[in-house]
Each structure stands twice: as C-alpha cells, then as structure tokens.
C-alpha positions as CSV (number, residue, x, y, z in Angstrom):
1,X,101.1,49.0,113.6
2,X,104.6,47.3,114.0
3,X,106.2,48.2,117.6
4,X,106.4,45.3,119.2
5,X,107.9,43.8,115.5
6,X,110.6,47.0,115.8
7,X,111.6,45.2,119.5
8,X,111.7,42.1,117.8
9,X,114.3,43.3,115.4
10,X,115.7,44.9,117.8
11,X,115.9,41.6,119.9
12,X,117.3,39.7,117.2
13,X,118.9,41.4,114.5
14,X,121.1,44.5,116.1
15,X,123.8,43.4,114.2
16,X,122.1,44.5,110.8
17,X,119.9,48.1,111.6
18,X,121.2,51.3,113.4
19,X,117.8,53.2,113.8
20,X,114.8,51.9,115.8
21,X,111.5,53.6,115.7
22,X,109.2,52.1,118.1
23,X,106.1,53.5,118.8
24,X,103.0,52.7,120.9
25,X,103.8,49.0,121.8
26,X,106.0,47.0,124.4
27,X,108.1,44.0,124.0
28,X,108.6,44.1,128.1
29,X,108.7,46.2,131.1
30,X,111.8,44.5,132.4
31,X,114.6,47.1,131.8
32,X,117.3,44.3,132.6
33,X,115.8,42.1,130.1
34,X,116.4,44.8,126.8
35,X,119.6,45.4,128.7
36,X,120.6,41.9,127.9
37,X,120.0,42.1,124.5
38,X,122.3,44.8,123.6
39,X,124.6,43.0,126.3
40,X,124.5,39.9,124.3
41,X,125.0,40.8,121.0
42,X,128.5,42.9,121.7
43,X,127.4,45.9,121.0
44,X,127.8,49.1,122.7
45,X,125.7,51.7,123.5
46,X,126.4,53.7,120.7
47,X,125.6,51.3,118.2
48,X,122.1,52.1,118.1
49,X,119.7,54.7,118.6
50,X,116.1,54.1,119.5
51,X,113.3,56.5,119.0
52,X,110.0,55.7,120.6
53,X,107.0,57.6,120.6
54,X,103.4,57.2,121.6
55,X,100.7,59.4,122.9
56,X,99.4,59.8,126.1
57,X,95.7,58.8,125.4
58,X,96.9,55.4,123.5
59,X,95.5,52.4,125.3
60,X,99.2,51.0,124.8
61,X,101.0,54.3,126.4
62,X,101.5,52.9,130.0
63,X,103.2,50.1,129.4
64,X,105.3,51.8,126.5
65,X,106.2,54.7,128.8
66,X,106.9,51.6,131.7
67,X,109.5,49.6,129.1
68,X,111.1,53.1,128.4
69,X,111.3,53.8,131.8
70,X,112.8,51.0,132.5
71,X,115.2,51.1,130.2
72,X,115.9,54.9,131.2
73,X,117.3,52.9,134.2
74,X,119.7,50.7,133.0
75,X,123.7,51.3,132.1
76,X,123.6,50.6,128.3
77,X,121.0,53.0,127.7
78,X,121.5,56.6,127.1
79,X,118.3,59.0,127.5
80,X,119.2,62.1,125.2
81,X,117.4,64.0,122.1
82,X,120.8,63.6,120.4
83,X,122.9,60.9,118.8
84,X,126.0,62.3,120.3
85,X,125.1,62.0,124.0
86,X,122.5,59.1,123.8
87,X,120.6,56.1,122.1
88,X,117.4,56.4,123.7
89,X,114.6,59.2,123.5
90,X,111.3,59.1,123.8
91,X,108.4,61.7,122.1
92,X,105.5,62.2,124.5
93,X,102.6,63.4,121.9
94,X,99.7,64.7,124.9
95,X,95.9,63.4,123.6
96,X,97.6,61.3,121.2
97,X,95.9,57.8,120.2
98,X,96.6,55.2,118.7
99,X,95.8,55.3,115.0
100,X,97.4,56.1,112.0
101,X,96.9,59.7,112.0
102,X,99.2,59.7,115.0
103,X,101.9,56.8,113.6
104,X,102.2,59.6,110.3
105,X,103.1,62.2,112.6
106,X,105.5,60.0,114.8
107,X,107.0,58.8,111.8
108,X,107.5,61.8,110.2
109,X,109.2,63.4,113.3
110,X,111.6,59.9,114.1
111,X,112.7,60.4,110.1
112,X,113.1,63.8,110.4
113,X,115.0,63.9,113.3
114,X,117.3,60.3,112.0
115,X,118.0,62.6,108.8
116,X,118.2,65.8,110.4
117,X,115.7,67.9,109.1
C-alpha cells in the first residue's frame, strides 16, 4: 500500500515534501539509522512532520510500532499530536488490519489532521 515507498521518499527526497504519511510498513527498526537521514540532509527537526498509523491486528504493526519507537528515542525526533511541539506522531487504530478499508480511514485522519479539519 505504499509505506515502505513513503520511507523511501523520506530517505531520499526531504528536501522536496513536508508531510509524511506512513502507514503499516517499516523501512528499519534502527532509530539511529532514520536519525541519519534527517542528519544528513541539513534539515532540522522541524522541517518535516511524519504521521504514521497502523492497526494493532496488522501483520506489519510490530515492527511499524518498533521503527516508531525507535525513532521516539532519538534527538531529531519530536513525539507530539501537533506541528508546533513535534514532527512525529503515531495513530494506534485497536483491531485494525491491514487492508484498504483501514488505509481510507488512516488517510482520511493524516489529511485531516495536515489540513486541519
């Protein structure tokens, strides 16, 4: 469904999107390593805001929830529900698999939130 092509673009191409919307797939688990990235483009940490979301029934969820986690951990990353204090969040849907039922709603709620609705 196109996560780990978000991280992707993320990885390589910071310099041209703001908004990330990730959901349900993992590029790594290695916090340090999508440090780096942001690290070595120039950017700062409030260049960029990612929202991820997944649900907790997804075969992908654990190591989704692991990368965020991870990332949760290091300096450039920001954990907040708000552009203002943060550049990461993360939307925990409970039963939620992964099919496109669930990608509409997480979607809908990462647009809605970017345009603030």
């Amino acid at each position: 469904m196109g996560s780990v092509a978000t991280w992707r673009t993320f990885e390589y191409c910071l310099d041209y999107f703001r908004y990330f919307m990730p959901s349900s797939g993992s590029l790594t688990t290695d916090g340090d390593y999508m440090a780096s990235i942001v690290e070595k483009s120039g950017h700062d940490w409030n260049d960029f805001f990612i929202f991820a979301a997944s649900g907790t029934d997804d075969f992908a969820y654990s190591s989704f929830k692991q990368q965020i986690d991870a990332m949760r951990e290091e300096d450039v990353f920001h954990y907040a529900d708000n552009e203002t204090e943060g550049n990461l969040y993360f939307l925990e849907q409970e039963g939620g698999t992964h099919n496109g039922r669930y990608a509409e709603q997480y979607f809908y709620n990462g647009l809605c939130w970017i345009w603030n609705e």
